[in-house]
C-alpha positions in Angstrom: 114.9 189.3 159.0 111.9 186.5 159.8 113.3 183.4 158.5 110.7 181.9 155.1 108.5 179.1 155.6 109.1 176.6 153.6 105.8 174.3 151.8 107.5 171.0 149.9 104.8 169.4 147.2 106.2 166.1 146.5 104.5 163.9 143.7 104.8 159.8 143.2 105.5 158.9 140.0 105.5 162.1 138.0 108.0 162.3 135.1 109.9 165.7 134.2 107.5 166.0 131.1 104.4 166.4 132.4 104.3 170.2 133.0 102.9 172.8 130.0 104.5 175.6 131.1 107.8 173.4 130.7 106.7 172.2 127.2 103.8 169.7 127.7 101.4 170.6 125.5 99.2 167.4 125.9 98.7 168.0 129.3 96.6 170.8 131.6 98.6 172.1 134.2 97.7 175.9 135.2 98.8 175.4 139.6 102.2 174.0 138.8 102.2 176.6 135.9 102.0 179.1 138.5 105.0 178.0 140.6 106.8 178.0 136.9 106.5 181.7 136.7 106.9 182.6 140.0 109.8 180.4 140.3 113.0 178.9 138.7 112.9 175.6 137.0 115.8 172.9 137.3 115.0 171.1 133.7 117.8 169.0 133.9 117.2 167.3 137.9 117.2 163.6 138.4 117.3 160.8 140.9 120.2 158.4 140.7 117.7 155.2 140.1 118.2 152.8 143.3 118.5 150.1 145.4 115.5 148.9 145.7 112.2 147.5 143.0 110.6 150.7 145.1 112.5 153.3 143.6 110.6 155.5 146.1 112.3 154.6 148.7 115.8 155.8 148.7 114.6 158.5 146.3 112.0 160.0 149.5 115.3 159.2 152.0 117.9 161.1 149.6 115.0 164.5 149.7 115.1 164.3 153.3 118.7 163.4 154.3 120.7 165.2 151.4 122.9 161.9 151.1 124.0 160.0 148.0 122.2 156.5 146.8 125.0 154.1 147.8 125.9 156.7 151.2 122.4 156.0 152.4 121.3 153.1 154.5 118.1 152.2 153.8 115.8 149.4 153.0 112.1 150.7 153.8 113.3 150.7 157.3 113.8 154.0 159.6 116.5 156.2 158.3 120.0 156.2 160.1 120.1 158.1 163.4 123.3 159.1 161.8 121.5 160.9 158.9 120.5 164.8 159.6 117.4 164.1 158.3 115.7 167.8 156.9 112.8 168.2 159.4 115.3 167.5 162.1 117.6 170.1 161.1 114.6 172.8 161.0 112.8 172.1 164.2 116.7 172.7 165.4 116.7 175.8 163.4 113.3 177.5 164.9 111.2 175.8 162.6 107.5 173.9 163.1 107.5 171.1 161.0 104.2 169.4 160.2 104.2 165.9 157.5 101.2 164.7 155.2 100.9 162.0 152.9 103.2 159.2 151.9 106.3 158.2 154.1 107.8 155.1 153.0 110.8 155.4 155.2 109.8 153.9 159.0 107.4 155.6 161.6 110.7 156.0 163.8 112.1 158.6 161.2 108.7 160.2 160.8 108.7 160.9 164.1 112.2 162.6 164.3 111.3 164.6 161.4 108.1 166.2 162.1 106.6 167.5 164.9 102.9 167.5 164.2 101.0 165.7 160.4 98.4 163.9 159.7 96.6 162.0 157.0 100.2 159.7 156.9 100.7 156.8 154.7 103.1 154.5 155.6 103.1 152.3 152.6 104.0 152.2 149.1 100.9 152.5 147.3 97.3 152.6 148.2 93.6 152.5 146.1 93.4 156.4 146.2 89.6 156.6 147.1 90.7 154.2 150.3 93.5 155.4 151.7 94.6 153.8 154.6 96.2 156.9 157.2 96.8 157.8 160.2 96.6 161.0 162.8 99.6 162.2 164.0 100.4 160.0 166.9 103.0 162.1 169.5 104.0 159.1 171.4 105.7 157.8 167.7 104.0 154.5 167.7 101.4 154.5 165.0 99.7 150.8 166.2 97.5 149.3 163.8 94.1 149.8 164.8 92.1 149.7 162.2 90.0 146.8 163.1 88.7 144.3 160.6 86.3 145.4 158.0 83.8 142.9 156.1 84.7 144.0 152.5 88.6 145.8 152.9 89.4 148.2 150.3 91.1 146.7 147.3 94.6 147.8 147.5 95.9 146.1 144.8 98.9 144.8 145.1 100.0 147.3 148.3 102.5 146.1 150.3 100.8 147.6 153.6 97.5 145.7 155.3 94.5 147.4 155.2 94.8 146.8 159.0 98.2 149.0 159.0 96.1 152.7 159.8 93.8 154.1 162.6 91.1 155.1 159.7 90.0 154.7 156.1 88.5 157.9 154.4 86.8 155.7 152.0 85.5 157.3 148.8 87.8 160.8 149.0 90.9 160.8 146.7 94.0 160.5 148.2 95.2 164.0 146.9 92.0 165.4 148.3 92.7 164.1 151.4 96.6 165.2 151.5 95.8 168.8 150.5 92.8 169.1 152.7 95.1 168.6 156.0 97.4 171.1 154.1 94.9 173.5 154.1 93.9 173.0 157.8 97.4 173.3 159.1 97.9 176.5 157.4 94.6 178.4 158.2 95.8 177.9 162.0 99.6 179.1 161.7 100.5 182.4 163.1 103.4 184.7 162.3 105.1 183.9 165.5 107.0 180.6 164.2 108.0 179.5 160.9 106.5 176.4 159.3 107.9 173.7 157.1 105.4 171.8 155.7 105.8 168.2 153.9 103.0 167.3 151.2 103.6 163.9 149.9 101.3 163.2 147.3 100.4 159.4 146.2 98.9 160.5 142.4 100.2 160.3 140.0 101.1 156.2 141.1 98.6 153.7 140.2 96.0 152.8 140.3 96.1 155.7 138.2 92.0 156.6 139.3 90.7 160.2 139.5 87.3 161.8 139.4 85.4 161.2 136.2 85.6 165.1 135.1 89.5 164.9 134.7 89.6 162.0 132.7 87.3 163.2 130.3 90.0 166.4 129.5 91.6 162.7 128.0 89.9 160.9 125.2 91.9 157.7 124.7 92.2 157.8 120.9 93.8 161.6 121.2 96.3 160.5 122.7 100.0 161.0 121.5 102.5 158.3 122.1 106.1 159.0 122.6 108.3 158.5 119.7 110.1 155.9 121.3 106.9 153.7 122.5 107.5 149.9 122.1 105.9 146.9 122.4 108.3 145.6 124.6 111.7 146.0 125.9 114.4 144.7 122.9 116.5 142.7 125.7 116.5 141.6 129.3 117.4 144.7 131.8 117.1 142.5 134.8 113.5 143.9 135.7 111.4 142.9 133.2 109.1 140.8 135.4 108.6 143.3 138.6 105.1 144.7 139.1 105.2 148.0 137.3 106.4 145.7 134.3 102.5 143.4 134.9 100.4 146.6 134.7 100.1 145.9 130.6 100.0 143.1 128.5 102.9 141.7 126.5 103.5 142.7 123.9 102.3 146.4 125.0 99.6 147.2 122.2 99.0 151.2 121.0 95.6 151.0 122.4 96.2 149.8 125.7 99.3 152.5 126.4 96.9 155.2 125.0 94.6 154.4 127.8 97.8 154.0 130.8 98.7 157.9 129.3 95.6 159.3 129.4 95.0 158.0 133.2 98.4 158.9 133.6 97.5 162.6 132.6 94.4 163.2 133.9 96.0 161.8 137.4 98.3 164.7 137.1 96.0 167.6 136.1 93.6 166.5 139.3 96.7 166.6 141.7 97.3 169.9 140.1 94.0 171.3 140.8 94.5 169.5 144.2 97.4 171.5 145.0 96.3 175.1 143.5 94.0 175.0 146.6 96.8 174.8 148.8 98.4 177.7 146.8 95.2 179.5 146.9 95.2 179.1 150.8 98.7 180.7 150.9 97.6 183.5 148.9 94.6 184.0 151.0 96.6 183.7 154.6 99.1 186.4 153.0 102.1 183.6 153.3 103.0 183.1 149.8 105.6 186.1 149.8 107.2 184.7 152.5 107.0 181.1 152.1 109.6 179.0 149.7 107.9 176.4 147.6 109.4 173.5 146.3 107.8 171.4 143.9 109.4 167.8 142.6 108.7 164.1 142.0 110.3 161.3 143.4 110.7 159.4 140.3 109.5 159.4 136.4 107.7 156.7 134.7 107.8 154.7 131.7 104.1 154.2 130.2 105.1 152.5 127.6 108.6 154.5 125.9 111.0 151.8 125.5 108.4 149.0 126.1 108.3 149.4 129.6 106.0 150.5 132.4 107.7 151.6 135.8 110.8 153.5 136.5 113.2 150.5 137.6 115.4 151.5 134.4 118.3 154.5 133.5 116.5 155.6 130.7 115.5 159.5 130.7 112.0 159.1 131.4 112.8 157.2 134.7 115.5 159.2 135.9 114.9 162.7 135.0 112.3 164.4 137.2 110.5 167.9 137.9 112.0 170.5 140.3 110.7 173.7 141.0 111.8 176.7 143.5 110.0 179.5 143.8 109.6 182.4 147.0 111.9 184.9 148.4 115.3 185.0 147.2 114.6 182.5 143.9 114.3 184.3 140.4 111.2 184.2 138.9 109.8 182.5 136.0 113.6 181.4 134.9 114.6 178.0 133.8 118.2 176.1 134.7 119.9 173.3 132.7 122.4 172.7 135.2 122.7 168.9 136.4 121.1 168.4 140.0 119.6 165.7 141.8 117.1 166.0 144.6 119.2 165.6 147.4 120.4 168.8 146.7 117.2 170.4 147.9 118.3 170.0 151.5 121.4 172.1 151.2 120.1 174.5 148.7 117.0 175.4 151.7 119.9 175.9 154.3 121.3 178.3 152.5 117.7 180.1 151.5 117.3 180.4 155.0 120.5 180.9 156.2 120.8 177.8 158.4 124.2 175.5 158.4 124.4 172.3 155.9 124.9 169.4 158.4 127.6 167.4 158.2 126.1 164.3 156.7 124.4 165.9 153.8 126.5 165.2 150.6 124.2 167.1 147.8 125.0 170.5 146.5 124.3 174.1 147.4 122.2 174.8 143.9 121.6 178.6 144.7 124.7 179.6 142.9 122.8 178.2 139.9 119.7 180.2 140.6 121.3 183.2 139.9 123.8 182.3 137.4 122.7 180.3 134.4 125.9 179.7 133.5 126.5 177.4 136.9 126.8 174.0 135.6 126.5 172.4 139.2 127.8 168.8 138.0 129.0 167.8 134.6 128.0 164.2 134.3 125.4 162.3 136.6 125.6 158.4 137.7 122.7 156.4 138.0 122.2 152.9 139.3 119.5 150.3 139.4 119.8 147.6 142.1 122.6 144.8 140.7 121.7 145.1 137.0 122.1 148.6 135.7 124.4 151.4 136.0 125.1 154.5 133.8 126.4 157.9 133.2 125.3 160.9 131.4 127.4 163.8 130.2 126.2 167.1 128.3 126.3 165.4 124.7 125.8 161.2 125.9 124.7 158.7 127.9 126.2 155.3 128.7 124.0 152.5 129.5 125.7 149.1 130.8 123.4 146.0 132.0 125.0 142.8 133.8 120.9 141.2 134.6 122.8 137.7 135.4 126.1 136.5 135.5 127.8 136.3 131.9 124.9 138.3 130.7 126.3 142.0 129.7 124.4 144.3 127.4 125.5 148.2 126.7 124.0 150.9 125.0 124.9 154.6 123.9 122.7 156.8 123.0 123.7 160.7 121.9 121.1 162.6 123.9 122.1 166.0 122.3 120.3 164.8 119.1 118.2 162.0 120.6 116.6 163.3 123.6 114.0 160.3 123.7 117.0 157.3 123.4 116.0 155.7 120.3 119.2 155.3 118.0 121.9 152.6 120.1 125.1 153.8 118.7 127.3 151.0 120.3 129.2 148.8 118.2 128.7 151.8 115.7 132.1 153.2 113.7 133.1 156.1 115.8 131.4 155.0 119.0 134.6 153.3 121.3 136.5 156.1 121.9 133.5 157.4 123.2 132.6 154.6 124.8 136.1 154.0 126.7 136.1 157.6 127.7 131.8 157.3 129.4 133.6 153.9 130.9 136.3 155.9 132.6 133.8 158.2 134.1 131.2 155.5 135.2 134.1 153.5 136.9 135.4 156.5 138.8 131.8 157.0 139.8 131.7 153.3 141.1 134.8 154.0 142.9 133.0 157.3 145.1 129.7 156.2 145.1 129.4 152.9 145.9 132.8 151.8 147.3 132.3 149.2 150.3 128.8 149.3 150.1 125.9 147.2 149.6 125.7 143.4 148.0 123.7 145.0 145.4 126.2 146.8 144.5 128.8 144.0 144.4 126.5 141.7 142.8 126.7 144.1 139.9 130.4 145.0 139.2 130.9 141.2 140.1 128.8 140.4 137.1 130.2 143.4 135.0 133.9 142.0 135.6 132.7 138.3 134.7 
């Protein structure tokens, strides 16, 4: 049997709500509607939060090594020699691995992943009509070339010089530019040699800008706020002055959040129609029977629900993310509730493919839960921002605890069977310790395996928590 390809479309910044065929009416979505029915659909997958302001980070690490938040180390740098990382383990297993788009993990652990790319990103964020990329470089050493330009793009607050590239494809979008080298490296494969090919898309992040025609699908005053939309946070979380949290005024007005969601949306329906190319090309090459697609986003996004902006938070909309399988041996147009994260992508392909789980990779093998609905894969999930926020979240609640500074502690408890957008704080409530005490026990054995012997930030926060 000829082993699958294997095409990965990761998005920046795209929340698990943002898909019609999932139950997002607001939004236009017909190319990731497609992978929907052809596929299976993890609706409860999430990212464990992180160590970092740039929650990108250790999420785009944990896709590509398969290793737990607190297991992982990584600060922006190169990822661990230590750390199978996903490309590595495929070129090992026959594969030709090819990378587009954002890597925010070190040119060093680029180059051990992939064996040919192009249009790469090294930063965080970018102006998406002035991307600043480079060509695959063999010799691993992506120098910045770009020389000095009169009038530089404005990158906003990107942490990368525009000098950090060998070339600027001023006035294409970014997810243009990303599915355009998709295209080109898949009208030149052959049958001989499987592929796995890495699309990292930079939409939906701001500066959320698109082509006119998209925003348009968007009037501002049509749009729908979420029910649990604020003005601004009700305490301190520790983050409230980071970036993301500058993008809108204080206190966050209906008007100006109407605008950040439609932006927001029509971002998402033009990396959609980005991406259907892509799709179309497999279609037209004859690969798409025999090529596994995975579709997910590294991390959700406020706009506004609980009075923030960004994603440096536990709440639902931060944590909880898309995931999509679809291609030879997945179930089609099926849905899954089972609790995942993305690091279990790496394991879950092994087995697709038939190729052995390295030994560093700690996620879970989800394709019992493809063909069993009743496979619960985990039955609570931790989640931790940086030294202010952890949490856990069973079936029926979720546990919330904040130490921002020392002697500062804040909890909530929200019942997410009946309050799925985290509006109503039971805590302090008659009825609520027992439940409390019992989400306590669980998040302290999850401190205890996750996050044992590791990290200050970690420390710093259970060293507050104690105080």
């Amino acid at each position: 049997m000829n082993k699958p390809n294997i095409v990965v479309f990761f998005t920046d910044d795209q929340r698990f709500d943002t898909i019609r065929a999932l139950g997002q009416s607001r939004i236009r979505t017909p190319n990731i509607d497609r992978l929907v029915a052809r596929g299976t659909s993890f609706t409860q997958a999430h990212i464990p939060c992180g160590t970092h302001g740039a929650i990108c980070m250790p999420s785009r690490a944990m896709l590509h090594t398969g290793r737990t938040l607190f297991h992982l180390v990584n600060s922006g740098e190169s990822i661990p020699r230590e750390h199978t990382m996903l490309g590595e383990a495929l070129r090992d297993f026959g594969y030709r691995t090819w990378g587009a788009g954002k890597w925010h993990n070190g040119r060093e652990s680029f180059q051990r992943g992939f064996d040919e790319g192009d249009e790469i990103y090294f930063g965080g964020m970018a102006d998406h009509w002035n991307v600043p990329a480079y060509h695959y470089d063999p010799s691993g050493r992506y120098d910045k070339k770009l020389a000095y330009i009169a009038d530089p793009p404005n990158f906003g607050n990107n942490n990368v010089s525009y000098r950090d590239a060998d070339h600027i494809h001023s006035g294409r979008h970014s997810s243009e530019i990303i599915c355009d080298a998709a295209i080109e490296f898949l009208n030149r494969q052959e049958a001989d040699q499987p592929f796995f090919a890495y699309l990292a898309l930079l939409a939906p992040h701001d500066p959320r800008t698109m082509p006119q025609e998209f925003l348009d699908e968007y009037p501002f005053d049509d749009v729908e706020l979420a029910p649990n939309t604020l003005g601004a946070h009700p305490f301190d979380n520790g983050a409230l002055r980071i970036r993301d949290e500058l993008l809108a005024e204080f206190p966050r007005t209906p008007e100006e959040l109407r605008r950040h969601n439609a932006e927001y949306y029509a971002m998402i329906t033009h990396l959609d129609h980005e991406l259907g190319r892509v799709l179309d090309t497999l279609d037209e090459r004859g690969l798409t029977e025999d090529t596994i697609i995975v579709f997910a986003g590294d991390n959700g996004l406020a706009v506004g629900q609980h009075g923030l902006m960004g994603k440096q938070n536990c709440y639902e909309h931060s944590v909880h993310v898309p995931l999509i399988l679809a291609g030879p041996g997945i179930p089609a147009n099926q849905r899954r509730d089972a609790f995942v994260y993305l690091f279990d992508i790496f394991p879950t392909l092994a087995h697709l493919i038939g190729m052995p789980v390295p030994e560093s990779v700690e996620g879970e093998n989800l394709v019992p839960a493809l063909h069993d609905p009743a496979h619960t894969v985990r039955d609570a999930l931790y989640f931790a921002y940086v030294g202010s926020q952890r949490a856990v979240k069973t079936r029926q609640h979720k546990l919330i605890e904040y130490a921002p500074r020392d002697h500062e502690r804040r909890t909530q408890l929200f019942d997410l069977a009946n309050d799925p957008w985290e509006t109503n704080d039971l805590f302090g409530t008659p009825g609520s310790d027992a439940i409390v005490d019992d989400l306590r026990r669980l998040l302290f054995a999850f401190r205890d395996d996750w996050e044992a012997g590791h990290t200050e930030r970690s420390a710093r926060f259970w060293d507050r928590y104690a105080a």
